[in-house]
C-alpha positions in Angstrom: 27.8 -45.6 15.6 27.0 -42.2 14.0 26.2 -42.2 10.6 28.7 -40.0 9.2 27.3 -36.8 7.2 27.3 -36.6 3.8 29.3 -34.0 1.9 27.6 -32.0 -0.6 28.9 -31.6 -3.9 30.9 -28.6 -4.8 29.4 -25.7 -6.9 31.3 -24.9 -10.0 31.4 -22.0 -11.6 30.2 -21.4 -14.9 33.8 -20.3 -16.3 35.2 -23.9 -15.4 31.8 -25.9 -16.9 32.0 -23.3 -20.2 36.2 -24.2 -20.3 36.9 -20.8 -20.1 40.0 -19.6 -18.7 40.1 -17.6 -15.4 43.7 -15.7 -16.1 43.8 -12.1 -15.9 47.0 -10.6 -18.2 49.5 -11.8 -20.4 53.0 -10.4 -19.7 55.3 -9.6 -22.4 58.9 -9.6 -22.1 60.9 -6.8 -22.8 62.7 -8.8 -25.3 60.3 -9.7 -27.5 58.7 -6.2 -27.4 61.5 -3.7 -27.8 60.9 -1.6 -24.4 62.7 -1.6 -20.8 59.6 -2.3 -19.5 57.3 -5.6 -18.8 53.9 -4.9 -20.6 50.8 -6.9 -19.2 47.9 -6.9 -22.1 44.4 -8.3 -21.0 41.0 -9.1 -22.8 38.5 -6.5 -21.1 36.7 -9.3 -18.8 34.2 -6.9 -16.5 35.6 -3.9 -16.9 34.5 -0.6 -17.2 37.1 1.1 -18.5 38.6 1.9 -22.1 42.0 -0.2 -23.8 44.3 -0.2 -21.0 47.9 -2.0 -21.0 50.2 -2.2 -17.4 53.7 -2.0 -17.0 56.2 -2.6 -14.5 60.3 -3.1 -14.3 59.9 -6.5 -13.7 57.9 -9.5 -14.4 57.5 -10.2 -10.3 55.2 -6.7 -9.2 52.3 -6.0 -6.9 49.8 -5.0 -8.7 49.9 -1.5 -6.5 53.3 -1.1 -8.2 52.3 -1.5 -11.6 52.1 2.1 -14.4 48.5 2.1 -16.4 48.3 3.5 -20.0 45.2 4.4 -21.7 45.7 3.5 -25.4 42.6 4.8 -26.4 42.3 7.6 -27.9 46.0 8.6 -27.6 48.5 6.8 -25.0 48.3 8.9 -21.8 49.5 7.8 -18.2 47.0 7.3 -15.9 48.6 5.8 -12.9 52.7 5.6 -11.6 55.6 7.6 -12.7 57.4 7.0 -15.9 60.3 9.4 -17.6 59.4 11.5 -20.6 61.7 8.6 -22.4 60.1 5.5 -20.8 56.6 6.9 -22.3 57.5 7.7 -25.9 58.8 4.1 -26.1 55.7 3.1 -24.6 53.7 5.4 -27.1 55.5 4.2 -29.6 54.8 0.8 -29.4 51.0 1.3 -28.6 50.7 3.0 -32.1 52.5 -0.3 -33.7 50.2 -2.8 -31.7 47.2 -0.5 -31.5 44.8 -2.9 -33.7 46.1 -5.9 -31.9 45.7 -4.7 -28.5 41.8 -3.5 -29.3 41.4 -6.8 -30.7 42.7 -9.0 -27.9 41.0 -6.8 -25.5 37.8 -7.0 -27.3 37.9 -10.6 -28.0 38.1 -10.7 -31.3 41.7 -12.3 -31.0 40.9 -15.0 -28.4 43.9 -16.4 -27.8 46.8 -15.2 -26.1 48.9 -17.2 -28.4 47.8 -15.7 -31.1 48.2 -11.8 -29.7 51.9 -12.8 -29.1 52.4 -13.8 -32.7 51.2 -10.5 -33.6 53.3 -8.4 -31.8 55.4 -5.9 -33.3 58.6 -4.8 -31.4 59.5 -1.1 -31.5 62.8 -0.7 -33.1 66.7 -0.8 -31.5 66.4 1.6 -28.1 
C-alpha cells in the first residue's frame, strides 16, 4: 500500500492573519441618503486615484454598469451617463458628506459603521 501524500498547509494571506477585512464598497441606499441613486463609498485600498464614489440604479449592478464621480476638487463625472438633474443631487450631497467621504476613504473613519452614522441625506427631491 502507497503511503498517501501529505497535503501542504494552505498559505494565508496577510489580510486574514492581520483580521483585516477584504470587502471592497459600502452601498448606501437611496433611502437613507436622499438620491434616486445607489451610492457605493470605499476606503482607498491600492488605488491610484483621487476620492471617488459609484453609483448605479440598483443595488444588483456590474460593475461595467456603474457612474464614477470624482469628489475631489469639485464633483465631476468621470464615467456613465447621468441627467443634468441626477448630478446636482449627486453634487449636492458630495458637498454635505464631503469630510466624511475623505475620511472613510483615507482611513481615518475605519469603520463602515461609523461612515453610515455620519451620513447626511440631501433634503426632500
Amino acid at each position: 500500500m502507497q503511503k498517501s501524500a501529505s497535503r501542504q498547509p494552505r498559505e494565508v494571506a496577510s489580510e486574514e492573519i492581520s483580521g483585516q477585512a477584504m470587502f471592497d464598497k459600502a452601498n448606501l441606499r437611496p433611502e437613507r441618503i436622499g438620491l434616486p441613486l445607489v451610492v457605493f463609498i470605499s476606503q482607498k485600498g491600492g488605488a491610484r486615484h483621487g476620492v471617488r464614489i459609484k453609483l448605479a440604479r440598483t443595488a444588483k449592478v456590474r460593475p461595467s454598469e456603474m457612474l464614477t464621480v470624482a469628489v475631489r476638487p469639485t464633483p465631476r463625472l468621470i464615467r456613465g451617463k447621468m441627467t443634468a438633474y441626477e448630478f446636482n443631487l449627486v453634487r449636492r450631497w458630495i458637498e454635505l458628506n464631503r469630510s466624511m467621504l475623505i475620511d472613510y476613504w483615507d482611513g481615518t473613519i475605519e469603520y463602515t459603521e461609523d461612515a453610515l452614522n455620519a451620513i447626511k441625506p440631501i433634503g426632500d427631491l
